[in-house]
C-alpha positions in Angstrom: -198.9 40.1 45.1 -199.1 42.6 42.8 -202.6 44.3 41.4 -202.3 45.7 38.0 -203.3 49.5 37.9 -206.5 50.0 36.1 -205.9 53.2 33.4 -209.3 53.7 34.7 -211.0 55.7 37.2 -212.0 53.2 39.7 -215.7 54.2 41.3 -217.6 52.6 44.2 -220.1 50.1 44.5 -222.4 52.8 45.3 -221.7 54.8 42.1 -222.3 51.8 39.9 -225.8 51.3 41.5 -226.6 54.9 40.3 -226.8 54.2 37.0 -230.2 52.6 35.6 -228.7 50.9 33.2 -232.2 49.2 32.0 -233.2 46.5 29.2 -236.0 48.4 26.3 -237.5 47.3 23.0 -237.0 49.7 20.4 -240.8 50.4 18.9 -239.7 52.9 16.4 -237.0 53.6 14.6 -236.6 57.1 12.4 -234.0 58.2 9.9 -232.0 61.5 11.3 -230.6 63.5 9.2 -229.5 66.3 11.0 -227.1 64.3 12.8 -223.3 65.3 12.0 -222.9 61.7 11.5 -224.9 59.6 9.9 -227.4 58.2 12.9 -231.1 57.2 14.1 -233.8 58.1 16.0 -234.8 55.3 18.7 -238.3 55.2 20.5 -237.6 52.7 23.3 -240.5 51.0 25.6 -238.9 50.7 29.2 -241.8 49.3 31.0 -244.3 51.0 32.8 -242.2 52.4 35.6 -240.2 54.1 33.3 -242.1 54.4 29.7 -241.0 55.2 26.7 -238.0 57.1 26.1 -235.9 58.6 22.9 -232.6 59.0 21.9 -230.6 59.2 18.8 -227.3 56.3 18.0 -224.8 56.2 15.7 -225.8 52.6 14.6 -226.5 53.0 10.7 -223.6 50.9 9.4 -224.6 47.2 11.4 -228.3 47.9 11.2 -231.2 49.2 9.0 -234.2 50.6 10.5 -236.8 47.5 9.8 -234.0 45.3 11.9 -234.0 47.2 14.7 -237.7 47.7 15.4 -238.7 44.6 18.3 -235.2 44.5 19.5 -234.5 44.9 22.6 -231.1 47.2 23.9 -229.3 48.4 26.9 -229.9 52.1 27.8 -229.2 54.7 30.7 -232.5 55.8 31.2 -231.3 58.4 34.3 -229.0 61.0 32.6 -230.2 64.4 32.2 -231.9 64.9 28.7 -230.0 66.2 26.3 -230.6 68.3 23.1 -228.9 66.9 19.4 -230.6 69.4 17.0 -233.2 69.4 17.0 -233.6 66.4 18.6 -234.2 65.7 22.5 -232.1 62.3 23.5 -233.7 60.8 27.1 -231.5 57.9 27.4 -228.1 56.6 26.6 -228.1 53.5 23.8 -225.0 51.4 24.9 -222.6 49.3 22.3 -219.3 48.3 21.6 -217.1 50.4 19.0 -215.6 47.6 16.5 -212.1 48.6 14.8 -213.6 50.1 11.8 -215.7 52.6 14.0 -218.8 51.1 13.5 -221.1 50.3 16.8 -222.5 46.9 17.6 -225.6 47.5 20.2 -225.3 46.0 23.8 -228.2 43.7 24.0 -229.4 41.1 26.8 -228.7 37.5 25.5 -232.5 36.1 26.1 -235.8 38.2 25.9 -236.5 40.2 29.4 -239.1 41.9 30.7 -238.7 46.0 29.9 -237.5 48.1 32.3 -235.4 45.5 33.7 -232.0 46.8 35.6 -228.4 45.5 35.3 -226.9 45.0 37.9 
């Protein structure tokens, strides 16, 4: 039988569980308009392991600001933080690009307790 080759890199189990790929409700949301490209400023509530974290996304074309307050996302909580002018980003917001560019956010299907991992 014959196994299609992935054009990905394929990673181990191990790798996979390294990332804290973890549920948040977004309790603030903040135009940015030092962003290159149009974008937000996300406060996200992780739970109390983790807290609250912040991060910038690319998101203004499917949602306004007052829509995305109390919703909660995906994020990677454990990458390094990273500075966007002059903006610190502490975690990764996750979507899915759609053909015109625009992103639709990766979001749990039912209400789940922040801070929640994926895995």
């Amino acid at each position: 039988m014959n196994i299609p080759h992935s054009m990905h890199t394929p990673i181990t189990w191990t790798q996979f569980e390294s990332v804290e790929l973890r549920v948040g409700t977004i309790i603030r949301v903040e135009e940015f308009p030092e962003a290159r490209k149009p974008a937000y400023k996300l406060w996200v509530d992780f739970g109390s392991e983790i807290g609250v974290k912040q991060s910038s996304a690319q998101i203004t074309v499917q949602y306004t600001k007052e829509e995305l307050v109390g919703k909660q996302i995906l994020g990677v909580v454990n990458f390094p933080p990273k500075q966007i002018w002059p903006f610190w980003s502490e975690f990764l917001c996750t979507g899915l690009y759609r053909d015109d560019g625009s992103v639709i956010l990766a979001v749990p299907e039912k209400a789940v307790e922040n801070g929640a991992k994926l895995g």
